[in-house]
Structures are given as structure tokens and as C-alpha cells.
Wavefront OBJ file of the C-alpha trace (Angstrom):
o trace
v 71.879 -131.001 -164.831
v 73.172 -127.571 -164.907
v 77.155 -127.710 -163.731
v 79.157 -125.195 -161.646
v 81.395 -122.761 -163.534
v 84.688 -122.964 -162.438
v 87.682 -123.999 -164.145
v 88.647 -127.452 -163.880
v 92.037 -126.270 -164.923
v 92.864 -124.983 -162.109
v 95.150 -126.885 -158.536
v 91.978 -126.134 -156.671
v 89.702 -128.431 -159.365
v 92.741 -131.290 -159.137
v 92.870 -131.158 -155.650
v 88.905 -130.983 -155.090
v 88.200 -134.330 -157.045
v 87.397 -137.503 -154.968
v 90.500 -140.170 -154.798
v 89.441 -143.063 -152.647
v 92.769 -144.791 -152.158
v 95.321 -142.589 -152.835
v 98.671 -144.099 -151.038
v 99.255 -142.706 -147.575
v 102.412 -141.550 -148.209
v 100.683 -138.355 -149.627
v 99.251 -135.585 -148.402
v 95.416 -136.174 -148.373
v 93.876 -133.798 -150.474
v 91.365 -131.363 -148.756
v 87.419 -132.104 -148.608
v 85.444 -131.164 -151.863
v 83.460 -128.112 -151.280
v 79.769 -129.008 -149.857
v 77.182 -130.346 -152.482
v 74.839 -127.923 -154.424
v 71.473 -127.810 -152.979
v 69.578 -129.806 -155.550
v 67.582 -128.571 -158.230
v 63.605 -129.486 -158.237
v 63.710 -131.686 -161.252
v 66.829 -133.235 -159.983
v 66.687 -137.274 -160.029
v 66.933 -137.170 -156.273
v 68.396 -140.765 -154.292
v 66.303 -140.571 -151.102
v 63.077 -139.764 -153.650
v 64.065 -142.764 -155.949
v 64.811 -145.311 -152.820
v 61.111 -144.988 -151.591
v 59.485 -144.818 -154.755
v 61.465 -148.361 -155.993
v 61.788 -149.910 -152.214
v 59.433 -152.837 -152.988
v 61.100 -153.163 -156.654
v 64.604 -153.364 -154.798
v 63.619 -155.691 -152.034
v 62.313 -157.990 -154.568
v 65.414 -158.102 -156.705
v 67.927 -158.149 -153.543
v 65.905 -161.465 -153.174
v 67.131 -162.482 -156.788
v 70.777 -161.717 -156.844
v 71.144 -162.974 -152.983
v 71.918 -165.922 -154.244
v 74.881 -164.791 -156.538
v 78.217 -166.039 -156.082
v 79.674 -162.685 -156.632
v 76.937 -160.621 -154.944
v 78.211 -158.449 -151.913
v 75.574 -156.806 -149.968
v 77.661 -154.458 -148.455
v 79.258 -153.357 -152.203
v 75.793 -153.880 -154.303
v 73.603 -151.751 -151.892
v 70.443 -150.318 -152.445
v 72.164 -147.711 -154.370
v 73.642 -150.143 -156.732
v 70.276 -152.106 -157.210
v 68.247 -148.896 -157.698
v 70.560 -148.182 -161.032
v 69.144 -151.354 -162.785
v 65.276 -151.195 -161.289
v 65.068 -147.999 -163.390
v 66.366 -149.048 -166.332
v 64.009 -152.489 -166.724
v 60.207 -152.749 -166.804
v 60.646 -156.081 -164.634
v 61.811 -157.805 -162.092
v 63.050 -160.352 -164.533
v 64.688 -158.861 -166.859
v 66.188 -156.200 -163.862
v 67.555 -159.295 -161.875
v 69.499 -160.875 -164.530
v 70.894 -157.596 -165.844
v 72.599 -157.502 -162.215
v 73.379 -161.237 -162.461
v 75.426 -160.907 -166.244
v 76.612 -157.232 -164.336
v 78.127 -159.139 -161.389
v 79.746 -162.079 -163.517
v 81.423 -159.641 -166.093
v 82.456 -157.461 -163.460
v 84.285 -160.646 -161.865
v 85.820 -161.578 -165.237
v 87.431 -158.642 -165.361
v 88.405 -157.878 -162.152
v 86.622 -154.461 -162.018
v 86.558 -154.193 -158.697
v 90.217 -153.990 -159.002
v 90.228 -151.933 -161.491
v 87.898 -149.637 -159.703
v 90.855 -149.247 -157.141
v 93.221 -148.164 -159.696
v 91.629 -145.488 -161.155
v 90.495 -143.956 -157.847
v 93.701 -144.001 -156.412
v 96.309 -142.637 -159.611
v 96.629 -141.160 -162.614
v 95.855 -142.238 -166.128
v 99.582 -142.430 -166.448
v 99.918 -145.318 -164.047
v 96.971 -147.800 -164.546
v 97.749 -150.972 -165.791
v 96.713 -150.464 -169.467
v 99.932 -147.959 -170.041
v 101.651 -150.430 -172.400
v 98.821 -149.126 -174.382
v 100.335 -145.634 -174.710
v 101.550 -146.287 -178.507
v 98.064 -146.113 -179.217
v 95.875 -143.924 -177.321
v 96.563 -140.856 -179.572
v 94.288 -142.632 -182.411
v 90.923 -142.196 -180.500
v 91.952 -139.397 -178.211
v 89.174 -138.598 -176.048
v 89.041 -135.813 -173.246
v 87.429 -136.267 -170.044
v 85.880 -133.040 -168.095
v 84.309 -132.401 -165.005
v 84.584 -128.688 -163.678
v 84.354 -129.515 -159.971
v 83.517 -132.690 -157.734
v 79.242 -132.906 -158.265
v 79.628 -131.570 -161.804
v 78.291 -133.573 -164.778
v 81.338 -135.923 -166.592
v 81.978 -134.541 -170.349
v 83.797 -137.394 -172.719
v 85.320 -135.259 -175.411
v 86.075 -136.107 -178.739
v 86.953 -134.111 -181.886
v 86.372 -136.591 -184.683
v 88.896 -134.238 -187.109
v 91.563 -136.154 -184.820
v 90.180 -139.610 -184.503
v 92.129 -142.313 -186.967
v 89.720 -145.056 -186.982
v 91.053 -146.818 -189.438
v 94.687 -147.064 -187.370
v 92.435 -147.984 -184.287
v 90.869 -150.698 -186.007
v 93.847 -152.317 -186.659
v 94.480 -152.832 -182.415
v 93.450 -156.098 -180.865
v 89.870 -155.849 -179.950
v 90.970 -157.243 -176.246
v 93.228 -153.853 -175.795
v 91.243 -151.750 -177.068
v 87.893 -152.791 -174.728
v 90.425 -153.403 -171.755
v 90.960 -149.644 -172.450
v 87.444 -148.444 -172.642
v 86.454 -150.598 -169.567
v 89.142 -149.189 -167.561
v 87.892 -145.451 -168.736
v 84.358 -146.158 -168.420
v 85.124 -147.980 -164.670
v 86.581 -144.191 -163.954
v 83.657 -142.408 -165.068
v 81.178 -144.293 -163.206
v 83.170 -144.242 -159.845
v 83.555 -140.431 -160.492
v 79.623 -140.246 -161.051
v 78.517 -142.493 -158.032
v 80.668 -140.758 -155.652
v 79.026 -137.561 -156.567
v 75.585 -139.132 -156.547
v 76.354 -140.503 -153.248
v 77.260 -137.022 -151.591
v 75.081 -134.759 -153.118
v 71.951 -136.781 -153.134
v 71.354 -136.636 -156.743
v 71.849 -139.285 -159.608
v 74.647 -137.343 -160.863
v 75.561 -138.802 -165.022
v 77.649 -138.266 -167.947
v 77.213 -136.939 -171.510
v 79.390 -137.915 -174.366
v 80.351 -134.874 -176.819
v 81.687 -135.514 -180.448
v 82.587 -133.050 -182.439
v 82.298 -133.406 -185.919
v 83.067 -129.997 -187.873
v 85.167 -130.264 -190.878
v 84.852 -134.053 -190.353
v 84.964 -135.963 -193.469
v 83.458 -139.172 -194.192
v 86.302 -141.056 -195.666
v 87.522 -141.113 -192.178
v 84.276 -142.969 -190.504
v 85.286 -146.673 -190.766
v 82.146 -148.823 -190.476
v 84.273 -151.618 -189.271
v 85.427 -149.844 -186.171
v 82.072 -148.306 -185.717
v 79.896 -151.677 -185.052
v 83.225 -152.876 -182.732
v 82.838 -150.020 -180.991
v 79.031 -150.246 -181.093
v 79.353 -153.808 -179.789
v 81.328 -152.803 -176.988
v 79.280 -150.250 -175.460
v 76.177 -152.446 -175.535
v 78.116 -154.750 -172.915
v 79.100 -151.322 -170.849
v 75.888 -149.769 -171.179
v 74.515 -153.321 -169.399
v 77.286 -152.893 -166.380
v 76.344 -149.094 -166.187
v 72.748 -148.074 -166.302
v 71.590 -144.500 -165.072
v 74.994 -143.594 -165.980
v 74.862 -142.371 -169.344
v 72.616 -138.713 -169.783
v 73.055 -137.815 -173.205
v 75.363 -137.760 -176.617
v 75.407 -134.669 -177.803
v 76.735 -135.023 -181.893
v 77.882 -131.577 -182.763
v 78.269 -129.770 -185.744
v 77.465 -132.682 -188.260
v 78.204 -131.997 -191.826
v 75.794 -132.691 -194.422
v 77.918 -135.081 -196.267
v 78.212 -137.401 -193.204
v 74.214 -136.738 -191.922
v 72.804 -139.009 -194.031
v 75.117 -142.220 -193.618
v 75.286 -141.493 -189.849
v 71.421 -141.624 -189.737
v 71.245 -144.643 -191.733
v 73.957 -146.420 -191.060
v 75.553 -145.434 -188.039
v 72.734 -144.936 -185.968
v 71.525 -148.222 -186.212
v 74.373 -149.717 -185.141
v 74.215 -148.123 -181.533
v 72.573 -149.521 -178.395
v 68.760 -148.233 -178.407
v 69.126 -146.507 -174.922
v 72.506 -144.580 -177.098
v 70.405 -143.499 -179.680
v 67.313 -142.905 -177.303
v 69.911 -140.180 -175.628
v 71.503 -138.638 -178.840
v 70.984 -135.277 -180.060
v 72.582 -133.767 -182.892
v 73.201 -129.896 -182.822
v 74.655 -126.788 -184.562
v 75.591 -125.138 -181.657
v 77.572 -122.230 -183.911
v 73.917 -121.289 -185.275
v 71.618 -122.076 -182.927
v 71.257 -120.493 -179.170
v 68.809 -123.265 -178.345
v 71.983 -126.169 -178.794
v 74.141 -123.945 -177.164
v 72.239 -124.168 -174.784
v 71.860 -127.751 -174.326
v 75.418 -127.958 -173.943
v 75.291 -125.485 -171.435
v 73.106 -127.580 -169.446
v 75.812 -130.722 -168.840
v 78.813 -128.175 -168.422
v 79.688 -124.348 -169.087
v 80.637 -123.094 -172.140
v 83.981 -121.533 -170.849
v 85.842 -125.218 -170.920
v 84.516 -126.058 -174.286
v 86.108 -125.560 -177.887
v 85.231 -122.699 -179.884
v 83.837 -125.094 -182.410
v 80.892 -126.060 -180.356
v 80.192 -121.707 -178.989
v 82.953 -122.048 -176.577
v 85.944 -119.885 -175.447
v 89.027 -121.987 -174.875
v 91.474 -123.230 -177.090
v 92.865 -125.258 -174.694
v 92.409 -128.514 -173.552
v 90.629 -129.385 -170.307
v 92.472 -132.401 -169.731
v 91.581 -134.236 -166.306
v 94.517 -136.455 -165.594
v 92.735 -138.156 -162.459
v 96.285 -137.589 -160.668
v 95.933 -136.777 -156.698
v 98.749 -135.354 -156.395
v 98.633 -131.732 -157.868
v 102.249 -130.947 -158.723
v 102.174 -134.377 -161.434
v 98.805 -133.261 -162.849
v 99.577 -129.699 -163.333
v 102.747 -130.875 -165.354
v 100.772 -133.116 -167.321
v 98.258 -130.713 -168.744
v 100.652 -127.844 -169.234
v 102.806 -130.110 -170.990
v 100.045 -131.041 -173.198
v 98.430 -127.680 -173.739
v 102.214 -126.435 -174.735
v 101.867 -129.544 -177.066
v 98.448 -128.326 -178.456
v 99.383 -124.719 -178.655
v 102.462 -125.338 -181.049
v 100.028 -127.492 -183.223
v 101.678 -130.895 -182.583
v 99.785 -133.727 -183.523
v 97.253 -135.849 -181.012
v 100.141 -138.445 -181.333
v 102.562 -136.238 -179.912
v 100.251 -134.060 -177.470
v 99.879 -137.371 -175.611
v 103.666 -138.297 -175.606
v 104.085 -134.951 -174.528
v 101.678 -135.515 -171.666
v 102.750 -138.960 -170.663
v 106.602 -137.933 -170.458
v 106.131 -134.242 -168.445
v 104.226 -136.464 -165.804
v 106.584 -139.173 -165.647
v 109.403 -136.623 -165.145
v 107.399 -134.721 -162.178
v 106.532 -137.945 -160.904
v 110.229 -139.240 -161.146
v 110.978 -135.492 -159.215
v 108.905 -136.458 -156.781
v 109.305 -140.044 -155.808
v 112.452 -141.231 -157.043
v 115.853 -140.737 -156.342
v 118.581 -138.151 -158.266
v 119.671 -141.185 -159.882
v 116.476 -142.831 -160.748
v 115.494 -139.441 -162.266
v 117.125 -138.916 -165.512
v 116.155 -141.882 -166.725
v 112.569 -140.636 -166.658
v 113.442 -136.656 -167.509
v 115.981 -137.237 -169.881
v 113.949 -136.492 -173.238
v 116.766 -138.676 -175.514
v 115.925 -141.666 -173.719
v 112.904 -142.059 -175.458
v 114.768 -142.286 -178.578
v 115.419 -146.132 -177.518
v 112.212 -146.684 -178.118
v 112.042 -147.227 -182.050
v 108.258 -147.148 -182.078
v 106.463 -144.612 -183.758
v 104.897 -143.842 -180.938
v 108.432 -143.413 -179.200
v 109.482 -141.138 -182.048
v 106.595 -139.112 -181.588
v 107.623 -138.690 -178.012
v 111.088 -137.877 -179.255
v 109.830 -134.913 -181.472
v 107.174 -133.587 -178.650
v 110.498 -133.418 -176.517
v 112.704 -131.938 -179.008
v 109.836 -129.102 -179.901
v 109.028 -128.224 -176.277
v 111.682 -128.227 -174.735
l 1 2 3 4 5 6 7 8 9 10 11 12 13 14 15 16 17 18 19 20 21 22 23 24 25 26 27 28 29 30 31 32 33 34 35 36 37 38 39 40 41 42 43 44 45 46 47 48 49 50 51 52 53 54 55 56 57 58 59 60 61 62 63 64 65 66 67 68 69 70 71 72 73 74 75 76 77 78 79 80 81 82 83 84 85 86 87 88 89 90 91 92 93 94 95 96 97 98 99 100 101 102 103 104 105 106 107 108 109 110 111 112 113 114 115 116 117 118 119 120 121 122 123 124 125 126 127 128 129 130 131 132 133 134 135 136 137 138 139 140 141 142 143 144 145 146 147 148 149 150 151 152 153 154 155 156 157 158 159 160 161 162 163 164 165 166 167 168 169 170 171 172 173 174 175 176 177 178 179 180 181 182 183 184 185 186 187 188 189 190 191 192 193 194 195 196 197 198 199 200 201 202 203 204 205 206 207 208 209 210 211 212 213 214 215 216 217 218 219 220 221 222 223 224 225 226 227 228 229 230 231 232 233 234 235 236 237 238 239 240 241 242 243 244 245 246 247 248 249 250 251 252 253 254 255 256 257 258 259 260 261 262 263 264 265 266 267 268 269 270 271 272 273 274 275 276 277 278 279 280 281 282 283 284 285 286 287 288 289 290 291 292 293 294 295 296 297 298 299 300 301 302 303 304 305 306 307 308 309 310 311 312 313 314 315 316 317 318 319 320 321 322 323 324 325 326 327 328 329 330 331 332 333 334 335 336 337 338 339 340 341 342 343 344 345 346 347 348 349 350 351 352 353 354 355 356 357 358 359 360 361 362 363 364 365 366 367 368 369 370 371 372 373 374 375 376 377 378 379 380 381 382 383 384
């Protein structure tokens, strides 16, 4: 699905993006701009309800029965998602069923709250920021009913580092992120009538395969076969970019077979640098304006969406970082950078004169004896 070109950069993208229950205290950002008329090919809702309405009736009868089933959260909407993605009743029903008991055992409900109403900064898994910087991953989306982009450049991944964090954190982390993409996605499919998904985009030039640690890989594998179960229809492609020759073969026969079918159903590996036709294809989930030079882009900036409402925090946050990537400061302290220029516009914001220079103070992160507070300390020192 072809998305709208416009900078998601920009205070008008912040303020455009859908925040459910930001607190009333702020100013209520303005309406997103009207849906796009949809394309012909376009997975339209009101198409899909009629064509699946026995199909849906028939499960609603299954999953009635549920202890955690909520008719007036699980609507038709909600059911239609899993009739599509299983060739029976059966096997459609207790997908929902295992959907509905995970999402009560973790709370995702809740979680869905948090991450429509703040910033990445402030969810619950923060105490994870020591860590983040070892699979940092980007998330785009140029306007409201554009396509989500996950973003990775595999030259800055540490697997092996990451494989070293408790499993526990590290899937609390991807549920929360994954929790955000869907609610992003189903509040554009809701409005604009189409089944609105995401792609995943790893880019792998000058990757090397010393860093691909199989270990990680089949955790990470493992994971994403219990999210792809809580999230069908949400997933439209991964798009592996510029693969080098020494990884091809041990990602096709090793890698690969590690992944969820549906995954590797929906991968496609391109050289968009030499070929117009992959360009292309990445042209079709999002323009090539807010993508890396690697993969045919122009920007050599980040695109970082900080899911903040309130403009002023997330337009701190993403210069700070930017600054951060400009000056050729590692992941590590990109993300320090980013998680300390919010905290100091949020502390200008919310708190008072004295409150703030705990927050704003750069040297106070130097209490923190961490390596991830002595990255912080150097992103400070550096920028500022």
C-alpha cells in the first residue's frame, strides 16, 4: 500500500498521529487529516465483513464462551483478523482463544493504554534503557493511514550483547513495541476503511556474519511465532536489504528456517542500490525520502517516531538524537542522548524549577555507574 509523502519529521506528523488517552491536562492534538480514498486493490473492511460474515458469526459463537472475551473490545473487526488467516473454523477459534488468554497474562490491554497515551520514554519497560541501544530498531510512519516501517540496520545490532538479557525483558520489550504497532495499524484501518499493515526493513550492507548469533536468532524466532499468533493481518512484508554474499547462504539455510512460515511467506530480499524494481518495492510501503541512502534513499537522518503527544518533548527527542547521529556517536549513546533531551523538555514542562535540574543537569547521570549511564554521560558531554 502506497504511503503519503510527507515528512514524518516534521510538528505537523507528531501532532497528526492518533493518541487515545493522552492525559487531559494537555492540549488535545488536532484531528488527523481525512483518510485517502482507497486504492482498488486495497484490502477494504466493509468488503472483507460481508465476504467473512457467516465465518465470523460462527466463530463469535466459539469464543462467546471465553472468560476473557469482550464483545464490545473483540468486535467483528477483531474476529475478521484471525478468519483470514485460518482455513477453519477450528483452528480460527482457538487462535482467538490462546490470543485472548496471552493477552490476559500479560495485561495487554493495559499495555495497549500506555503506549497510546505517552512516549516510549515513559512506558513501563524504561528500566530497560541500559539495553535498548543493542537491537536499536526505528519505527516510521509518514502520516496517520501510512504503512508502519520497523527499521533496523544490522551494522548496529550487537546480538551477541542482546543475548546475554533475560529472555523475560527482552519479550516484555518486543510485546510492548509490537502492542504499539498494532494499535497504530488498527486505528488507521478503522478510519480509513482499509486493512492498513506493517513491513519490517533490515538492512544488511557491510553486515558481517560473525555478528549473526544463531542463539539470539531462534529466541527471537521463537518469540515472534507467539506475536505473529496475537497479531494476524498485521504483518505485510520483510523486506531484507542489501544482503551480502557471505551471509546469503547461511541466512537461506539456516536462518530462514528458523522463522515463522507466514515470516518467511512475506520476506523478500533486495538490492535496492542496483535494482529499480526493489526500489521500488520499498517505495510501495513508504517513500524513499525518509529512508537511508543505503537502501536508494535521501536522508541521513533518522526518522525517529517517539509516539510522544505532546510536540515540544518529541521534537527534543529526535533532534537530540539526530545531533547524536550526525556527530557519529554510537547507537548506545544516540539513545542516551534521546532519552535524556526528552526527559529534560519533559521536566521543562511538567515539573517545577526545582524538580528540573535534576532531570537537565547532564552530570547527574554520572551517578549512574552503568555503562549505559556513562554512555549518557559522554552523549551529554559531546552535545552539549
Amino acid at each position: 500500500m502506497p504511503a503519503k509523502a510527507t515528512s514524518c519529521g516534521s510538528a505537523d506528523a507528531v501532532e497528526q498521529l492518533p493518541f487515545n488517552g493522552a492525559p487531559k491536562s494537555l492540549t488535545p492534538p488536532p484531528p488527523p487529516p481525512p483518510p485517502p480514498t482507497p486504492l482498488p486493490h486495497a484490502l477494504q473492511v466493509s468488503s472483507l465483513l460481508k465476504e467473512h460474515a457467516a465465518r465470523i458469526s460462527r466463530l463469535r459463537m466459539v469464543v462467546a464462551m471465553h472468560p476473557h472475551y469482550d464483545a464490545a473490545k473483540h468486535d467483528d473487526l477483531f474476529l475478521l483478523r484471525f478468519a483470514m488467516s485460518h482455513a477453519s473454523d477450528a483452528a480460527a477459534g482457538a487462535a482467538v482463544c490462546t490470543a485472548l488468554t496471552v493477552r490476559h497474562k500479560y495485561s495487554l490491554d493495559d499495555v495497549a493504554k500506555e503506549v497510546t497515551s505517552s512516549g516510549t520514554r515513559n512506558w513501563s519497560q524504561r528500566r530497560h534503557r541500559g539495553w535498548v541501544h543493542l537491537m536499536p530498531v526505528e519505527f516510521i510512519q509518514v502520516d496517520a493511514y501510512a504503512p508502519g516501517v520497523l527499521y533496523a540496520d544490522l551494522r548496529e545490532c550487537d546480538m551477541y550483547a542482546a543475548a546475554a538479557v533475560p529472555h523475560a525483558q527482552f519479550s516484555e520489550a518486543q510485546r510492548y513495541m509490537m502492542e504499539f504497532v498494532f494499535q497504530r495499524m488498527d486505528w488507521a484501518t478503522r478510519r480509513s476503511g482499509v486493512i492498513t499493515k506493517y513491513v519490517r526493513i533490515i538492512n544488511m550492507r557491510g553486515a558481517r556474519l560473525s555478528a549473526v548469533n544463531p542463539r539470539f536468532v531462534k529466541r527471537d524466532a521463537d518469540d515472534n511465532k507467539e506475536l505473529q499468533s496475537l497479531y494476524p493481518q498485521l504483518l505485510g512484508a520483510v523486506l531484507v536489504c542489501n544482503l551480502p554474499p557471505a551471509i546469503d547462504t547461511f541466512y537461506r539455510r539456516v536462518i530462514a528456517p528458523m522463522l515463522p512460515r507466514k515470516v518467511t511467506e512475506k520476506t523478500k530480499v533486495l538490492q535496492p542500490l542496483s535494482r529499480a524494481e526493489d526500489r521500488a518495492v520499498l517505495e510501495g510501503w513508504c517513500p524513499l525520502a525518509v529512508l537511508p541512502p543505503d537502501l536508494g534513499g535521501s536522508t541521513a537522518s533518522s526518522k525517529l517516531d517517539t509516539s510522544e503527544p505532546r510536540k515540544e518533548v518529541a521534537l527534543a527527542a529526535r533532534a537530540a538524537h539526530d545531533e547524536a547521529l550526525a556527530a557519529g556517536l554510537s547507537a548506545q549513546e544516540r539513545f542516551a542522548a534521546f532519552f535524556i533531551a526528552g526527559d529534560a523538555a519533559d521536566a521543562a514542562i511538567t515539573r517545577q524549577p526545582s524538580e528540573q535540574q535534576t532531570v537537565v543537569d547532564p552530570f547527574w547521570w554520572s551517578r549512574d555507574r552503568s555503562e549505559y549511564g556513562a554512555a549518557a554521560h559522554r552523549a551529554c558531554g559531546r552535545l552539549l
